[in-house]
C-alpha positions as CSV (number, residue, x, y, z in Angstrom):
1,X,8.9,-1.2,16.7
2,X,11.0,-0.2,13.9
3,X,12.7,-2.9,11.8
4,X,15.9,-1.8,10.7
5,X,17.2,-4.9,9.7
6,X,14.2,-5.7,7.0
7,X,16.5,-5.8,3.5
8,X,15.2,-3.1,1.5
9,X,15.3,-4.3,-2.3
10,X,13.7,-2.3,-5.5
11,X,12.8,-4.4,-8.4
12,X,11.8,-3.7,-11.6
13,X,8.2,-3.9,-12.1
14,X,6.7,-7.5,-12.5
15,X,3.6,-7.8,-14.1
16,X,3.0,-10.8,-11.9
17,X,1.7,-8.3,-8.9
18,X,-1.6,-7.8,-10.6
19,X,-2.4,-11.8,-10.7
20,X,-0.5,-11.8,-6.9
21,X,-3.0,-8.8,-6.0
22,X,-6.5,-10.6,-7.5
23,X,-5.2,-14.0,-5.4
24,X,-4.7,-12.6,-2.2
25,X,-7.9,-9.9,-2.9
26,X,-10.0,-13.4,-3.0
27,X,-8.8,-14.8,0.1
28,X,-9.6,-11.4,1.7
29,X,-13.1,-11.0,0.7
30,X,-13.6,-14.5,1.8
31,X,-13.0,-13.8,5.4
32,X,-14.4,-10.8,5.5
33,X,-17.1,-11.5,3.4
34,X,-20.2,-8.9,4.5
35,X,-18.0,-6.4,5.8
36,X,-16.0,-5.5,2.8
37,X,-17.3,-3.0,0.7
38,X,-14.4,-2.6,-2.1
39,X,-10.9,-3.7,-2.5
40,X,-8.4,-2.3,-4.2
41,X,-4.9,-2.6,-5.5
42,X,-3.1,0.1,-4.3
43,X,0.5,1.1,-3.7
44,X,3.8,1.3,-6.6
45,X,2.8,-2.6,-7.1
46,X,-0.7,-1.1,-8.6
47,X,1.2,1.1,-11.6
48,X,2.5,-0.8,-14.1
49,X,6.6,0.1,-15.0
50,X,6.9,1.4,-11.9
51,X,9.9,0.2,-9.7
52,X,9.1,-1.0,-6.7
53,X,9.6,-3.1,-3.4
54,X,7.9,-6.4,-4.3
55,X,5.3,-6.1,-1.6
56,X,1.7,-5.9,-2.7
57,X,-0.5,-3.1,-1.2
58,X,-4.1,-3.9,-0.5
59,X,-6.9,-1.5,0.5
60,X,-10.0,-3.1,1.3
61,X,-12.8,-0.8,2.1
62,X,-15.4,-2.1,4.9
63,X,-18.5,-0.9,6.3
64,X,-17.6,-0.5,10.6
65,X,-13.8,-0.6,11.1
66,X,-14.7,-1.8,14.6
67,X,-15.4,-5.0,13.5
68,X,-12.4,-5.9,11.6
69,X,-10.5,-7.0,15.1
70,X,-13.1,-9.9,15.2
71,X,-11.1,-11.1,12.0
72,X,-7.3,-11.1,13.4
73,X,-7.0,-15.1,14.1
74,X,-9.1,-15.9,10.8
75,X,-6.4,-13.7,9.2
76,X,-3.7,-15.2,10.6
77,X,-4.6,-18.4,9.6
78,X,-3.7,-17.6,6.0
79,X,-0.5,-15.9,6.8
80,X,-1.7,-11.7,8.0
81,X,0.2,-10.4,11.4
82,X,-2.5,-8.0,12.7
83,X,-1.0,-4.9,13.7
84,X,-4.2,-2.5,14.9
85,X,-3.5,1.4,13.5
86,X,-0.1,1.7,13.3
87,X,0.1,5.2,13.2
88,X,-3.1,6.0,11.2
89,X,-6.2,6.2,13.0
90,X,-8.8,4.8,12.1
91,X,-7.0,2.0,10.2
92,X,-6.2,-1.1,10.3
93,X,-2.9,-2.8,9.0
94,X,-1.9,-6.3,8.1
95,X,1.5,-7.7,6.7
96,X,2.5,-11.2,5.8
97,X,5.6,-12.3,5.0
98,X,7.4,-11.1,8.2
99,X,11.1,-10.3,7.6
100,X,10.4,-10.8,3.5
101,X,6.9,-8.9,3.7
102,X,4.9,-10.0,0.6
103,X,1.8,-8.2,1.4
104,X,0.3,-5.1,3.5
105,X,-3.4,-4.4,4.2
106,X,-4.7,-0.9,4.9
107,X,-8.2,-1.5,5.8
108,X,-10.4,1.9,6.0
109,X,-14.1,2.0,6.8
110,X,-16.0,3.6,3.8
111,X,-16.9,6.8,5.4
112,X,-12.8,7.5,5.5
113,X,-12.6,9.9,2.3
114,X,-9.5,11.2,3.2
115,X,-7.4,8.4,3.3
116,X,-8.9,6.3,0.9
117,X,-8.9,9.5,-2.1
118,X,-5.4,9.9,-1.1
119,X,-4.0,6.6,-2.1
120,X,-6.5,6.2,-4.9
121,X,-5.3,9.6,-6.4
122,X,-1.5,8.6,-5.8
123,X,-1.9,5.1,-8.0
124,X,-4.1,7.4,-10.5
125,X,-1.8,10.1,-10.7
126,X,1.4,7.5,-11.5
127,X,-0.5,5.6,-14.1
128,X,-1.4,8.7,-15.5
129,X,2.0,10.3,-15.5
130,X,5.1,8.0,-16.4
131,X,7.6,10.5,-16.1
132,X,6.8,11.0,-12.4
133,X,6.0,7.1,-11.9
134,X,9.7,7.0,-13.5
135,X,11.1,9.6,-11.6
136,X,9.9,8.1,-8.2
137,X,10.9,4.6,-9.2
138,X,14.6,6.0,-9.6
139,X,14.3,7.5,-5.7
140,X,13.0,4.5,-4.7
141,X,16.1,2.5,-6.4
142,X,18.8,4.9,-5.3
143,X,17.5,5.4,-1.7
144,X,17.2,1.3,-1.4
145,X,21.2,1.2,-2.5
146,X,21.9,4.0,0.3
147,X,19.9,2.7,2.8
148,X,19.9,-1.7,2.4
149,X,18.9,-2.2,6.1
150,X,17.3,1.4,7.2
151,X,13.7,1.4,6.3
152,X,13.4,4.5,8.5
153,X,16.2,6.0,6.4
154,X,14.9,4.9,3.1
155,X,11.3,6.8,4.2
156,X,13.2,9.7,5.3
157,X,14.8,9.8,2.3
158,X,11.7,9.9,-0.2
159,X,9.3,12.2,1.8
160,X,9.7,15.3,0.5
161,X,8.7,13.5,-3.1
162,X,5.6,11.9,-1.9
163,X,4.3,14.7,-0.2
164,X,4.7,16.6,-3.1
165,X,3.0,13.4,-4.8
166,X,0.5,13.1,-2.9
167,X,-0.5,16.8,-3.0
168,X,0.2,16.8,-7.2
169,X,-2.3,14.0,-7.3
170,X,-5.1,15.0,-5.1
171,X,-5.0,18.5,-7.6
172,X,-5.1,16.7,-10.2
173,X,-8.0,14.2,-9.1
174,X,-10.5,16.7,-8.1
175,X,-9.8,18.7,-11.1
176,X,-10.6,15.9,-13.4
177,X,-13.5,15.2,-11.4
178,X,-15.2,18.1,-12.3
């Protein structure tokens, strides 16, 4: 169900989301305890200078995917709306904070390369490269001013970017890897 009525508000970045990130990250691994692998700060939060919406992106990375369902109530309890895939198989996807989300989760298992290179490489390639974390902060700012209540708007609006992002930054990662 799509939200259209969710206030859609850029801010400049607030150093504040890395602590926010680390506190959250704790209460995480303590629920999921031997499951999780790896967690990471992911997301425009993640790249510092970047303008962003203030909601913290979290990818924990756990060993059977299957098992993360047995965690919904235990989530819950400290604030998570579990949400299954959401469009992404193999995923699974938290928020808290309801109308004024604070924090998402995008939980992969391990053996999920794809998605999990893909959002490491994104964060990578925009604390690597200011004037594109710059230029995408602007379209982020203007697109929130043209579309306050339209989330699906607001997407729309910034695709073309982040697919060209997202395929700039996945170039870029594999060539530095070798």
């Amino acid at each position: 169900m799509v939200n259209r009525a969710m206030n859609i508000v850029v801010t400049n970045y607030d150093e504040n989301w890395v602590k926010l990130f680390k506190m959250e990250a704790e209460k995480i691994k303590e629920i999921l305890k031997e499951e999780i692998i790896e967690i990471h700060h992911i997301g425009s939060t993640a790249v510092p200078g970047l303008k962003s919406k203030p909601i913290i992106d979290i990818m924990p990375i756990v060993k059977d995917i299957e098992n993360i369902n047995k965690y919904n109530e235990k989530m819950f309890e400290i604030g998570y709306e579990a949400l299954g895939e959401l469009g992404m198989k193999g995923r699974r996807y938290f928020r808290k904070g309801g109308e004024n989300r604070t924090h998402q989760l995008h939980i992969l298992q391990a053996d999920n390369f794809t998605q999990i290179e893909r959002h490491l490489a994104v964060r990578d390639y925009l604390n690597s490269h200011k004037g594109t974390a710059e230029e995408y902060g602007d379209i982020k700012e203007r697109l929130a001013r043209q579309f306050p209540k339209d989330i699906e708007g607001y997407s729309d609006g910034k695709n073309n970017f982040v697919q060209n992002l997202e395929r700039m930054a996945l170039e870029w990662k594999r060539k530095s890897k070798r």
